[in-house]
MOPAC internal coordinates of N, CA, C and O (Angstrom, degrees):
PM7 1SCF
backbone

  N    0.0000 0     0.00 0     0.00 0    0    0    0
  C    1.4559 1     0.00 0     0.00 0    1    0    0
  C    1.5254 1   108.71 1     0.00 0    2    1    0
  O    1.2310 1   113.88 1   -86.86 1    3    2    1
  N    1.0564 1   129.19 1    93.14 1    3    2    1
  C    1.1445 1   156.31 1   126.44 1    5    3    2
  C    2.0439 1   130.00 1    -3.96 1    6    5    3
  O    1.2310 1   113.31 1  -123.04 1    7    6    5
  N    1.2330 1   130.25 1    56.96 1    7    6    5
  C    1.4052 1   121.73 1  -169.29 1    9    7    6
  C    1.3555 1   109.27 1   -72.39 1   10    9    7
  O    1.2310 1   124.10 1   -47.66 1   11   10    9
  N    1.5732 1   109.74 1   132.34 1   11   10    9
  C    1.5012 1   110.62 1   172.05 1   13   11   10
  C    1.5712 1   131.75 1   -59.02 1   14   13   11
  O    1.2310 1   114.63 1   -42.17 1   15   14   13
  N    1.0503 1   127.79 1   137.83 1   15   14   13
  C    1.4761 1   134.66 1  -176.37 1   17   15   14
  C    1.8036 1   107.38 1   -29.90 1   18   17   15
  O    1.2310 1   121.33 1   139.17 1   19   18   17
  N    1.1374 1   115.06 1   -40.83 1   19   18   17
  C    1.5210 1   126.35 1  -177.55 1   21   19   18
  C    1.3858 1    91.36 1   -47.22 1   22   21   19
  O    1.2310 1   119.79 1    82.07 1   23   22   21
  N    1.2290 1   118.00 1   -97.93 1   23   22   21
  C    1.4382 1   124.93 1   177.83 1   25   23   22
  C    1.5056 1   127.58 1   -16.99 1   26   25   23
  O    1.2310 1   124.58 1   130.57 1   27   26   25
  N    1.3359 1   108.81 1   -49.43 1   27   26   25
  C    1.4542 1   114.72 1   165.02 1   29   27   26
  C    1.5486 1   109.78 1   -47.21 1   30   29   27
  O    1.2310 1   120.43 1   117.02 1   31   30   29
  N    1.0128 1   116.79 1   -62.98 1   31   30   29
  C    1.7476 1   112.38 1  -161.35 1   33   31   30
  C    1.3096 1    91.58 1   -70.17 1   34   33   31
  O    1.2310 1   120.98 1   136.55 1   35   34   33
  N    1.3330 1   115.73 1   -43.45 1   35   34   33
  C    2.1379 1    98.76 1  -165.75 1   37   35   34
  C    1.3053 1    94.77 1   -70.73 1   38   37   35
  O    1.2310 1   112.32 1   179.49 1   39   38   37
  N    1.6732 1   132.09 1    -0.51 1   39   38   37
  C    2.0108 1   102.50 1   178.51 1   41   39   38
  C    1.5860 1    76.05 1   -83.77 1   42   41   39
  O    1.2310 1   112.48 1   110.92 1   43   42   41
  N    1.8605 1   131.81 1   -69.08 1   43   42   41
  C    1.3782 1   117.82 1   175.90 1   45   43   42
  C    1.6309 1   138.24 1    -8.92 1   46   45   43
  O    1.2310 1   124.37 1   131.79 1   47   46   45
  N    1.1749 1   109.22 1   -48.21 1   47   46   45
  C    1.3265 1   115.34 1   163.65 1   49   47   46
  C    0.9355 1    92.83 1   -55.80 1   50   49   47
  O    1.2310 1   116.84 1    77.42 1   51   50   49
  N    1.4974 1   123.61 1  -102.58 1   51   50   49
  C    2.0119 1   142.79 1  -151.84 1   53   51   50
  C    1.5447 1    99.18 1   -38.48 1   54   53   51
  O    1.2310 1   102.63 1   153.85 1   55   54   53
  N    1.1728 1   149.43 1   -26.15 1   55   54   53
  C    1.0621 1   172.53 1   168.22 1   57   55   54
  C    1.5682 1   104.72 1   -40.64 1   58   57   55
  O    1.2310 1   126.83 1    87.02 1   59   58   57
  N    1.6303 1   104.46 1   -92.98 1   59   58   57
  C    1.5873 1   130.38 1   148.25 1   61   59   58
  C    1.5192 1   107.16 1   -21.18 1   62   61   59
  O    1.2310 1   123.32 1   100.92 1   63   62   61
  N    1.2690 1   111.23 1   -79.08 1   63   62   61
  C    1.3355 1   105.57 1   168.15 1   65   63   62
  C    1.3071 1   153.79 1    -7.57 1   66   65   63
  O    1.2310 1   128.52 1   116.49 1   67   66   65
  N    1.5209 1   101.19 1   -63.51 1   67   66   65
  C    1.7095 1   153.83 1   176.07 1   69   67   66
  C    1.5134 1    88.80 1   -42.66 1   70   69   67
  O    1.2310 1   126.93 1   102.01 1   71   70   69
  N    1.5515 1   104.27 1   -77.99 1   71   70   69
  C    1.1774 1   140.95 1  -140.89 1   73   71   70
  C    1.6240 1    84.58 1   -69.07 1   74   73   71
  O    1.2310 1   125.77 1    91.02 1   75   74   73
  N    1.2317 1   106.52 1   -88.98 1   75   74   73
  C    2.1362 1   118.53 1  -179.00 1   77   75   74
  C    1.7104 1    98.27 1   -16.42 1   78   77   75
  O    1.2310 1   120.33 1   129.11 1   79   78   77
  N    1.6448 1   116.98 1   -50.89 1   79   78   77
  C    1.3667 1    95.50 1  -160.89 1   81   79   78
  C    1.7569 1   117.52 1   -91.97 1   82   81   79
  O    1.2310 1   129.93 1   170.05 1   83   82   81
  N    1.4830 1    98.45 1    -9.95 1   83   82   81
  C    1.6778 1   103.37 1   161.88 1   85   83   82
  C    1.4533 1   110.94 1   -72.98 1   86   85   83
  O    1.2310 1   112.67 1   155.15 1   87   86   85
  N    1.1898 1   131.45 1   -24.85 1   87   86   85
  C    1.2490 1   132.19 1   157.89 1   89   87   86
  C    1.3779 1   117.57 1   -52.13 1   90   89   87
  O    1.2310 1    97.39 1   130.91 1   91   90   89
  N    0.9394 1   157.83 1   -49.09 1   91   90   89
  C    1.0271 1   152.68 1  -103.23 1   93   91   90
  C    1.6418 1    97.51 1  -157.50 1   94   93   91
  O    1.2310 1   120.14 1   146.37 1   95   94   93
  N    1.4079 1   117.34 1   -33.63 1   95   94   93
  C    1.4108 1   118.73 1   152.35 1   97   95   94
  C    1.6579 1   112.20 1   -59.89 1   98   97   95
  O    1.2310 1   115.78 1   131.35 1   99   98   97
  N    1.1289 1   125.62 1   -48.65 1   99   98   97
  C    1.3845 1   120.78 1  -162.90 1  101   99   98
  C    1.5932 1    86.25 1   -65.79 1  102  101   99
  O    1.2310 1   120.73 1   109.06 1  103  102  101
  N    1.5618 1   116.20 1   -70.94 1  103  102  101
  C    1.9187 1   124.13 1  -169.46 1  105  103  102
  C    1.6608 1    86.70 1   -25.54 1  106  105  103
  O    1.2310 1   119.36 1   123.40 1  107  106  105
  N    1.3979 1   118.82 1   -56.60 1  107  106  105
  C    1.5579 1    92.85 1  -156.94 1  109  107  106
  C    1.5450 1   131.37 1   -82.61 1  110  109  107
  O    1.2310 1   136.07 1  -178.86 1  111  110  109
  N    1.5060 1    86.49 1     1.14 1  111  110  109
  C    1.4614 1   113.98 1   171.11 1  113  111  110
  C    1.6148 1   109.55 1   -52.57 1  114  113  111
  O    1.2310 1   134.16 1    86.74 1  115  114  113
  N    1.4605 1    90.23 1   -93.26 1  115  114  113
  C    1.6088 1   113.85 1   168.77 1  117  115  114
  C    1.5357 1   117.95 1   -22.96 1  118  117  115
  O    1.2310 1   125.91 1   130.05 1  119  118  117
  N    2.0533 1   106.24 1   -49.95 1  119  118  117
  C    1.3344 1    93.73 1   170.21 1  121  119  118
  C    1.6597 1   121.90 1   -58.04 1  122  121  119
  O    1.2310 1   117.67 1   137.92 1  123  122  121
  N    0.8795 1   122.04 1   -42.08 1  123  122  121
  C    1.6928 1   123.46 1   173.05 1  125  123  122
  C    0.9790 1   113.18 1   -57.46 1  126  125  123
  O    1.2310 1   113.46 1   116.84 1  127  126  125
  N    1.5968 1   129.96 1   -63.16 1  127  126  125
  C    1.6213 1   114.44 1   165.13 1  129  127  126
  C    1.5409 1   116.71 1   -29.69 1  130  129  127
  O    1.2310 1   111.70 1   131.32 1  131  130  129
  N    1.4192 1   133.25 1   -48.68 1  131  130  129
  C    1.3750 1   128.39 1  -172.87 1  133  131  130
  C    1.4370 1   100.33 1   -85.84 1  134  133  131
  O    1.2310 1   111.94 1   162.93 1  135  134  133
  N    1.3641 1   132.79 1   -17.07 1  135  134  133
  C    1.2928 1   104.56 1   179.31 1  137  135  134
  C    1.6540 1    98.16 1   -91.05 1  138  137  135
  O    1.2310 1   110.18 1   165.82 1  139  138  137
  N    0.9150 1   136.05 1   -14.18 1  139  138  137
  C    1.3046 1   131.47 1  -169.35 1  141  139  138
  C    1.4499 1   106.30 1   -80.50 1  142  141  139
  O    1.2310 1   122.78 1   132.04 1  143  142  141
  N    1.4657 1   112.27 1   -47.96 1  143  142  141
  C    1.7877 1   121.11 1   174.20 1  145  143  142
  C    1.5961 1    92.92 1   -61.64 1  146  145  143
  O    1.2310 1   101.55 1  -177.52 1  147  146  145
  N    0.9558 1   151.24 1     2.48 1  147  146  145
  C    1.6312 1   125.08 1   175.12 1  149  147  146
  C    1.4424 1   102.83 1  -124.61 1  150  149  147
  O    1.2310 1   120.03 1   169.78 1  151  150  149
  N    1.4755 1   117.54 1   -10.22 1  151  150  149
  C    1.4317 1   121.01 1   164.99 1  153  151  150
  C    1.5409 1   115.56 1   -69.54 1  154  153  151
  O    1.2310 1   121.43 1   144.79 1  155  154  153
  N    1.6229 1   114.87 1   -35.21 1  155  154  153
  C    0.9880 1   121.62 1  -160.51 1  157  155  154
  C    1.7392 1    99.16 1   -79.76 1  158  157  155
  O    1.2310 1   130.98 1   139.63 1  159  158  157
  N    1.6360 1    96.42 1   -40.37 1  159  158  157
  C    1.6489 1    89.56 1  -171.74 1  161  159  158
  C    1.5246 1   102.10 1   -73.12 1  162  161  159
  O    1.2310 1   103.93 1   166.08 1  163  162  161
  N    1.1605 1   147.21 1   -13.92 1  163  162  161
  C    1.2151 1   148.41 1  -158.64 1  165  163  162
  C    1.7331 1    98.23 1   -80.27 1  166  165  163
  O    1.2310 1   128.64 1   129.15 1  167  166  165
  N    1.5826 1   100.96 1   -50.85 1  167  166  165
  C    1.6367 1   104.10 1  -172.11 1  169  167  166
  C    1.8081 1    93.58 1   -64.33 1  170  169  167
  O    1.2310 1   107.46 1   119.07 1  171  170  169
  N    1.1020 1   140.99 1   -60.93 1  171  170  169
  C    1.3229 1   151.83 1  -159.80 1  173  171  170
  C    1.7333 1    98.63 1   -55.54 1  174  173  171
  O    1.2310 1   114.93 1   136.51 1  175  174  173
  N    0.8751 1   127.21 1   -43.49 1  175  174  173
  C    1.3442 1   136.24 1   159.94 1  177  175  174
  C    1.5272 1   132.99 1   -58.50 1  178  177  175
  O    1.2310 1   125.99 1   149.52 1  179  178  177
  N    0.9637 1   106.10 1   -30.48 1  179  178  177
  C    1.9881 1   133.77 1   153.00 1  181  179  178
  C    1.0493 1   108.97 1   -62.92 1  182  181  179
  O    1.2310 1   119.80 1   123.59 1  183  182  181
  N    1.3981 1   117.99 1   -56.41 1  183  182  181
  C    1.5609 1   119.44 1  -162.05 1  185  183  182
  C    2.0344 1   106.69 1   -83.30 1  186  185  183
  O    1.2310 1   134.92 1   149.93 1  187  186  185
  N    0.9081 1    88.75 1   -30.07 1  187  186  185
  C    1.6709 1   101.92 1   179.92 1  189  187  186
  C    1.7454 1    98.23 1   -73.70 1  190  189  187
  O    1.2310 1   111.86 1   160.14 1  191  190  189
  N    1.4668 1   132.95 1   -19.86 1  191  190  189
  C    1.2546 1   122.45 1  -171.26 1  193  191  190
  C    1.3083 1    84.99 1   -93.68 1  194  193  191
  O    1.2310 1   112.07 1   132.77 1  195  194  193
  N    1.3034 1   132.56 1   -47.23 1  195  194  193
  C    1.5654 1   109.62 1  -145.99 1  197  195  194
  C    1.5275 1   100.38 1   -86.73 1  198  197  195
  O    1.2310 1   119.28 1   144.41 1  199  198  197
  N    1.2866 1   118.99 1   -35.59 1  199  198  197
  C    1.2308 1   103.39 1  -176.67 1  201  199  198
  C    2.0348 1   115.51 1   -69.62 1  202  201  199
  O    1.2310 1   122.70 1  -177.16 1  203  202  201
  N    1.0068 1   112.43 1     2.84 1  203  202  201
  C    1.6371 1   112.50 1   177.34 1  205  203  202
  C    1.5101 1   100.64 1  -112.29 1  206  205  203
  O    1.2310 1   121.61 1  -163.80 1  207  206  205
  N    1.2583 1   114.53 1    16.20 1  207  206  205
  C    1.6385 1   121.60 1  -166.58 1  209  207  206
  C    1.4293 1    88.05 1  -101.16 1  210  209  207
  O    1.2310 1   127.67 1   114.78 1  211  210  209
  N    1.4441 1   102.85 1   -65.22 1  211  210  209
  C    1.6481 1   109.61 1  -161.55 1  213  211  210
  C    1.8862 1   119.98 1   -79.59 1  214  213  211
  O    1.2310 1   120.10 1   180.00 1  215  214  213

């Protein structure tokens, strides 16, 4: 059994596809991990001023 060329490229595409959007899930992953680690130190840094303020 034999699959026609058509088929081949659209699993290739979906394939490509697959791949681009697990990419791009993890990138936006990571971006949140780093924005969250510099959010966190930012609040911790606030809280450390005011209380040595007052």
């Amino acid at each position: 059994m034999t699959l026609s060329p058509a088929v081949g490229i659209l699993g290739v595409l979906y394939a490509v596809f697959t791949i681009t959007l697990a990419i791009l899930a993890v990138y936006a992953l990571v971006l949140v991990i780093i924005f969250l680690r510099l959010r966190i130190a930012e609040l911790k840094r606030t809280t450390k001023a005011e209380s040595s303020g007052s």
